[in-house]
C-alpha positions in Angstrom: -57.1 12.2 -58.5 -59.9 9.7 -57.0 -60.5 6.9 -59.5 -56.7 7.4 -61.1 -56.0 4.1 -63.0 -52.6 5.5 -62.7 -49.7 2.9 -61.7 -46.0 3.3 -61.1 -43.6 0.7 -61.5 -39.9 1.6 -60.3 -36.4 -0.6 -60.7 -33.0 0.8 -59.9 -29.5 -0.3 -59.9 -26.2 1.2 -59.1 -26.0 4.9 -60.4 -29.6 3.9 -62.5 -33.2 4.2 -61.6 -36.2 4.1 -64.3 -39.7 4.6 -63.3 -42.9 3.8 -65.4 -46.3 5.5 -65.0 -49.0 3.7 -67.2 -51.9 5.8 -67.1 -55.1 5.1 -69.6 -56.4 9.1 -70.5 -55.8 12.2 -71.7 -56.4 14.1 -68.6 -54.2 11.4 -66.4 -51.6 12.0 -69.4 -51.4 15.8 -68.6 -51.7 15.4 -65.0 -48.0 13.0 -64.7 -47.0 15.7 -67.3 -47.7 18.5 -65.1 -46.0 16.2 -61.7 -42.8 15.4 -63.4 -42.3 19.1 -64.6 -42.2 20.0 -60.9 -40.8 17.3 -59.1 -38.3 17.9 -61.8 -37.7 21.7 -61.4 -34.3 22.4 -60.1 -32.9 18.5 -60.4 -29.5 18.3 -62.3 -30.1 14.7 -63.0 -29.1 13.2 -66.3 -32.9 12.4 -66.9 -34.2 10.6 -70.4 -38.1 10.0 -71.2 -40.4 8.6 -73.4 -44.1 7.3 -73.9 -44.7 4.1 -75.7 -48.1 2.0 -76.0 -49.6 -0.9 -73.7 -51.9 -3.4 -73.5 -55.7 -2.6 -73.2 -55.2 1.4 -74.3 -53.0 1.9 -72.3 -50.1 3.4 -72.6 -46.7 4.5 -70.3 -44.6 7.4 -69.4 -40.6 6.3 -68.9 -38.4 8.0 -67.0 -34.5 7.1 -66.8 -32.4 8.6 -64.7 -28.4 7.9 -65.3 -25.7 8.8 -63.0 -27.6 8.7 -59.9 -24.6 9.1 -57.5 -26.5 10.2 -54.6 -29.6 8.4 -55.0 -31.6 11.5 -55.8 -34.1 10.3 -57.8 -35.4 8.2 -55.4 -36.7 11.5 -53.4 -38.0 13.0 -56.6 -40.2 9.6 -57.5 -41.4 10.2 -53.9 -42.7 13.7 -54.6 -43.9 12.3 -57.7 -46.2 9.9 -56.0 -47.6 12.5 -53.5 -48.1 14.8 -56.3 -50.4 11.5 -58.2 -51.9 10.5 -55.2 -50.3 7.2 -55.4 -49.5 5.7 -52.2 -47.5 2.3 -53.5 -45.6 1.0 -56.7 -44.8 -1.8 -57.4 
């Protein structure tokens, strides 16, 4: 994904984790669709989503994940990132 202007922005707490992926196309749209489908396969994670707009055109993917016992989301934002070719968040 050379010249991606997608970014990932990650928080957690106890139990809670929420990433945000702000992306600024259709294609980049479809491509974090495509990641989060299979980083997603097989996770029993109480997962919620949304996309809402941003500044300049932009707009962002949300993904919640409650009840994070065992801190597994952390491993599937990982994946997630290889999957973008994103090597930091912020």
């Amino acid at each position: 994904m050379s010249g991606s202007c997608i970014d990932i922005e990650y928080k957690s707490e106890e139990r809670y984790a929420k990433i945000a992926i702000a992306y600024s196309t259709e294609e980049e749209y479809k491509d974090i669709n495509q990641a989060l489908d299979e980083v997603h396969k097989g996770s029993v994670l109480d997962q919620s989503s949304y996309v809402t707009d941003i500044s300049n055109g932009r707009k962002v993917v949300v993904v919640e994940y409650h009840d994070d016992y065992d801190r597994q989301s952390g491993k599937i934002i990982e994946s997630l990132m290889k999957r973008l070719d994103i090597t930091s968040c912020s």
